[in-house]
C-alpha positions as CSV (number, residue, x, y, z in Angstrom):
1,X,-40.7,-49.0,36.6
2,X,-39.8,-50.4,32.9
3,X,-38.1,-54.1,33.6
4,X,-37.0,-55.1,30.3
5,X,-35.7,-59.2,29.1
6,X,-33.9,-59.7,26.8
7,X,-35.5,-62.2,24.0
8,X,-32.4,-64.8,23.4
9,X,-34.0,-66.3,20.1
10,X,-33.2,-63.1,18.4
11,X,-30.8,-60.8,20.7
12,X,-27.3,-61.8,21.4
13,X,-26.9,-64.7,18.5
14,X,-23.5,-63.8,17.7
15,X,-22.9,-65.9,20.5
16,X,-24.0,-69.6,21.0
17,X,-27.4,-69.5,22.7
18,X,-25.9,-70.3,26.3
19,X,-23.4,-68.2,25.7
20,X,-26.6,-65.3,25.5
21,X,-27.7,-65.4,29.2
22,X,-24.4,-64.1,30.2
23,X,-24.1,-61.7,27.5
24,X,-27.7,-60.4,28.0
25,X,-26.2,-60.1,31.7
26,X,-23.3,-58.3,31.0
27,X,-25.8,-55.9,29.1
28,X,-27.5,-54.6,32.1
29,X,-31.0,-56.9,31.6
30,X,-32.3,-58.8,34.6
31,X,-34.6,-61.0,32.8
32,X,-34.4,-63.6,29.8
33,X,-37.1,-65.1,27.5
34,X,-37.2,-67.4,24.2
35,X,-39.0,-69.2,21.9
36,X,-38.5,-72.6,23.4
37,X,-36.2,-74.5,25.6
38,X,-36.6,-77.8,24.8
39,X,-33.5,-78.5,23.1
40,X,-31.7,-78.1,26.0
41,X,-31.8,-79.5,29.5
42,X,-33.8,-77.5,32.0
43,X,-30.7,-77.9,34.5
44,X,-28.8,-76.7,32.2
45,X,-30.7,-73.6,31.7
46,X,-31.3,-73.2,35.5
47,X,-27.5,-73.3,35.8
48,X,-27.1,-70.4,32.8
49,X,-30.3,-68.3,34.9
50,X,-28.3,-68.9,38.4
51,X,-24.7,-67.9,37.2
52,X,-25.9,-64.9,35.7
53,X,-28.8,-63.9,38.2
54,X,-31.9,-63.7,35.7
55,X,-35.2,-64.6,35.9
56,X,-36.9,-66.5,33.4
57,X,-39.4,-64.3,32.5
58,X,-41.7,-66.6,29.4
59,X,-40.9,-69.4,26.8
60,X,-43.6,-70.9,24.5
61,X,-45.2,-74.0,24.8
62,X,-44.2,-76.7,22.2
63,X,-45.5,-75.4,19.0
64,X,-45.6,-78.7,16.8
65,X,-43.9,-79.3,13.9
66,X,-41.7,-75.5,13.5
67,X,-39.6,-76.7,11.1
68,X,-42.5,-77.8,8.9
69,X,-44.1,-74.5,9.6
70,X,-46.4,-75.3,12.1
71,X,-46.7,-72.7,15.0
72,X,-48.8,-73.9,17.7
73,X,-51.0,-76.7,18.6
74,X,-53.9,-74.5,20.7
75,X,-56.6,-74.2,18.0
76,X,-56.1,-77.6,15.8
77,X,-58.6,-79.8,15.1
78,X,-57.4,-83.7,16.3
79,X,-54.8,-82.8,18.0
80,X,-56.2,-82.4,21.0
81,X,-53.7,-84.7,22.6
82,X,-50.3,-83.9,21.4
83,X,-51.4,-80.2,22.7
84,X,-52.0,-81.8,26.3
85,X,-48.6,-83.4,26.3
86,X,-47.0,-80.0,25.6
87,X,-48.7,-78.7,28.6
88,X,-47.4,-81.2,30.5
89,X,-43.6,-80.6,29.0
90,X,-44.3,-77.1,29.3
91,X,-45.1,-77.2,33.0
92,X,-42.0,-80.0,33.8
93,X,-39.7,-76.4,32.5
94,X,-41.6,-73.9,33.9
95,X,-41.1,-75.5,37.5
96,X,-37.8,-76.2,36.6
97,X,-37.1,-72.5,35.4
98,X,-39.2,-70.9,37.8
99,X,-40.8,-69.6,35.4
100,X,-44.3,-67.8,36.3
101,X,-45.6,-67.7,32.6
102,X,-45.8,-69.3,29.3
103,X,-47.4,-68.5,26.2
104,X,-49.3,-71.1,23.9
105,X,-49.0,-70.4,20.0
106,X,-52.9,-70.4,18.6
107,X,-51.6,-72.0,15.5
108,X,-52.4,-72.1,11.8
109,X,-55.9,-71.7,10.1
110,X,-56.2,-73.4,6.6
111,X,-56.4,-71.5,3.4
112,X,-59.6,-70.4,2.7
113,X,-61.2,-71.8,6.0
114,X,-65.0,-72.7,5.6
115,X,-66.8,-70.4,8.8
116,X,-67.3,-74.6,10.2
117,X,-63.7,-74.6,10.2
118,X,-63.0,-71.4,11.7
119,X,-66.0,-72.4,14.4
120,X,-64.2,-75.8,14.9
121,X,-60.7,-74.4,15.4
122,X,-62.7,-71.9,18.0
123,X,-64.3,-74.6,20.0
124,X,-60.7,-76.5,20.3
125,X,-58.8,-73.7,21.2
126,X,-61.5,-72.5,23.8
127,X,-61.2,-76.1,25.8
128,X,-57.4,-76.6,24.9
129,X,-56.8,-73.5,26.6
130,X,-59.4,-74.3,29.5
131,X,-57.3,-77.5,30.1
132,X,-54.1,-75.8,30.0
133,X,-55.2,-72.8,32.3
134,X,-56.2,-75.7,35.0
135,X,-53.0,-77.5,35.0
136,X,-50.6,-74.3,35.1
137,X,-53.3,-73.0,37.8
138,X,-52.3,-76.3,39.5
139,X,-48.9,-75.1,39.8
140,X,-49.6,-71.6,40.7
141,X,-48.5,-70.4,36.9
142,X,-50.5,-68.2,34.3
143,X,-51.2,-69.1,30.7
144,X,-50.7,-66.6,28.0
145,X,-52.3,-66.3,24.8
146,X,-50.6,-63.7,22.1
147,X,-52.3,-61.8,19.0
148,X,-50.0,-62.2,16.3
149,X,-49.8,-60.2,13.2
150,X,-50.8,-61.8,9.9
151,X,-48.3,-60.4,7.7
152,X,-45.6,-62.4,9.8
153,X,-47.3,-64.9,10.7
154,X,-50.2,-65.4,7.7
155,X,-53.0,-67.3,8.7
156,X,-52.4,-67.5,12.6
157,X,-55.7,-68.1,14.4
158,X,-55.6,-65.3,16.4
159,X,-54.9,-61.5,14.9
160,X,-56.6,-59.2,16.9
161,X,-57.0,-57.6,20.3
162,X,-60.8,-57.9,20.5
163,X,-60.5,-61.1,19.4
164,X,-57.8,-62.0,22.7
165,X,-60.6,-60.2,24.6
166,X,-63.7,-62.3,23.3
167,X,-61.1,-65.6,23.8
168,X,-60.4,-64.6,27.3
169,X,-64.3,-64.4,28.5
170,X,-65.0,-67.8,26.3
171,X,-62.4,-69.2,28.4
172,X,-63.0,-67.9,32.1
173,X,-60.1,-68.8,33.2
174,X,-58.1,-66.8,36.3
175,X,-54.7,-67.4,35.1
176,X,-55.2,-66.7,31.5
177,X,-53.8,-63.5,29.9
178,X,-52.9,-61.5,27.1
179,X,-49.1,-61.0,26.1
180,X,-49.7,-57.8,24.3
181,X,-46.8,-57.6,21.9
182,X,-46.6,-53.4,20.3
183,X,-45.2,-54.5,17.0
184,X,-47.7,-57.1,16.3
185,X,-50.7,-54.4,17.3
186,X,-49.0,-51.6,15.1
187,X,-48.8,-54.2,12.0
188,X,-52.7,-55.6,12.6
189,X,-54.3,-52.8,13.9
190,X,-52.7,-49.6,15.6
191,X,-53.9,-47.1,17.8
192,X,-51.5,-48.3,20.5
193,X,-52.2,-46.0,23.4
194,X,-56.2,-47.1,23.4
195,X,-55.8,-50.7,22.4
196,X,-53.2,-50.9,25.0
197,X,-55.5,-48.5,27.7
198,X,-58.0,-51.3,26.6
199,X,-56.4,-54.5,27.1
200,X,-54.4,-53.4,29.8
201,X,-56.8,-55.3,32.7
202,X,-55.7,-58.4,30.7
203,X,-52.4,-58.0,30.3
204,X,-49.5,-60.5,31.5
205,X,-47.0,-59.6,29.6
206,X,-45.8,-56.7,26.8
207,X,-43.1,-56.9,23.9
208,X,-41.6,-54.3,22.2
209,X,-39.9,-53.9,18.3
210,X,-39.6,-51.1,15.9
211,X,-42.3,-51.1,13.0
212,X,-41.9,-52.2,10.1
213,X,-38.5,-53.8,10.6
214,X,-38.9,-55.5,13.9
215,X,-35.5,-53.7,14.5
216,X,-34.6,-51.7,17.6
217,X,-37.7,-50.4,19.6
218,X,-36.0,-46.5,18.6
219,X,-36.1,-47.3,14.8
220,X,-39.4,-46.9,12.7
221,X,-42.8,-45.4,13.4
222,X,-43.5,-46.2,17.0
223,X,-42.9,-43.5,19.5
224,X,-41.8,-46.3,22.4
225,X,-40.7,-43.5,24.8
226,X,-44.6,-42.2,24.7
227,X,-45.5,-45.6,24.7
228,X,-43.4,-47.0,27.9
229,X,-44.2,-44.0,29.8
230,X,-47.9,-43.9,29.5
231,X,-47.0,-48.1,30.3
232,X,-45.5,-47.3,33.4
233,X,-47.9,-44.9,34.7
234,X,-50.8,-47.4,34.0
235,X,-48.8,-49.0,36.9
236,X,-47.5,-52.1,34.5
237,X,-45.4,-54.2,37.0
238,X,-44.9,-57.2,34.3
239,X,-41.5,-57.0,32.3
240,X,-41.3,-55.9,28.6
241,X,-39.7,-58.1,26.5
242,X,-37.5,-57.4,23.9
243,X,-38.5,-59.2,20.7
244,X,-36.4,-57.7,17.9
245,X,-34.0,-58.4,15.5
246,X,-31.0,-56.3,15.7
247,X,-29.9,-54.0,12.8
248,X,-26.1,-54.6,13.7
249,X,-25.0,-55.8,16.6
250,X,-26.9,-56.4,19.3
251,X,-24.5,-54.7,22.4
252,X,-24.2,-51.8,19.9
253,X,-28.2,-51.1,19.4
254,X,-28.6,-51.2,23.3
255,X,-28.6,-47.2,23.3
256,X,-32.1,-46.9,22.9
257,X,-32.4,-49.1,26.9
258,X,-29.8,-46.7,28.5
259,X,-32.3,-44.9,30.9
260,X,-33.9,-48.3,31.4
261,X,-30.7,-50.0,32.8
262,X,-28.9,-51.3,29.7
263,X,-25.8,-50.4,28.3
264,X,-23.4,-50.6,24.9
């Protein structure tokens, strides 16, 4: 069965983001991610989850400097440490949360990386994501790593599905997995039903967004009915996240959820 949360970074911000748990509620979804929650207290946030009966599906670790542009710490060079730290703030709001998963940006690659730089961000992301896979594991919580597309994201570290794959052995860690998000695999590389077939062994959690927009999951190129079906009889039991950016409203772009619990 098709569990879908609702993404708070980018559904529901006519309303003030705490505000968004009880709107996503009221909405008919059961589950809630975001980009971060570090601005906020994690008791505050529990209290949000509580009042409104979600579960806290993913967040990202601390990605650096986002404001600067920076997104993620996994794969840089010398910062080794501040990427350790966000592990350990990552893990203080995941237990807090009860949140089973979180997702660590790769981060940026320079401009015309040299194949020494591209090997060295490899090596560092490799044992970063060794050292965070131990400490979740600690906590009985899985690490996710996320091909992103670079057309949105140019220059992230990691692009590709194979490439998640290859990252994934390299690393040989139990808790790590892929969050295989459909828009970002349509932009990079398509062929969704295979590269999903594919990854599927790996797969912690799935994200959904109409192509090219990143607008309602019903809007654009992607067939998501064929796609969620063919999901749920692979016997996904993970949620499906809902990473999109409205074309209106959000309450009024729900139709496309109706048979999956939501409403307008």
């Amino acid at each position: 069965m098709i569990r879908l949360a609702a993404n708070l970074s980018m559904l529901f911000t006519e309303h003030a983001f705490i505000e968004r748990f009880s709107a996503a509620a009221a909405a008919g979804f059961r589950g809630v991610e975001y980009l971060f929650p570090y601005e906020f207290e994690a008791n505050e946030l529990r209290a949000a989850l509580d009042k409104n009966k979600l579960t806290q599906v993913l967040f990202n670790l601390p990605p650096g400097d986002w404001e600067a542009g920076e997104r993620g710490l996994a794969s840089l060079p010398g910062r080794e440490q501040e990427f350790r730290d966000s592990v350990t703030q990552g893990i203080y709001y995941s237990e807090a949360l009860n949140c089973s998963q979180v997702h660590a940006m790769a981060g940026l690659m320079p401009v015309n990386a040299t194949d020494e730089v591209r090997k060295a961000h490899l090596m560092t992301y490799v044992e970063n994501l060794r050292y965070a896979a131990k400490e979740l594991a600690k906590v009985g919580k899985t690490l996710l790593i996320e091909p992103i597309n670079g057309r949105d994201m140019p220059g992230f570290f990691l692009q590709h599905q194979a490439q998640a794959t290859d990252i994934l052995a390299r690393v040989g860690a139990d808790n790590l997995r892929v969050q295989f998000d459909i828009y970002h695999c349509q932009v990079t590389e398509g062929d969704l039903i295979r590269n999903l077939e594919a990854q599927f062994p790996h797969i912690g959690h799935i994200q959904v967004a109409g192509v090219p927009e990143r607008h309602e999951p019903d809007s654009g190129e992607v067939n998501y009915p064929s796609i969620l079906s063919h999901l749920d009889s692979l016997g996904y039991q993970g949620w499906v996240g809902c990473e999109y950016r409205p074309a209106g409203s959000t309450r009024a772009g729900l139709r496309w959820g109706e048979e999956y619990g939501l409403t307008t």
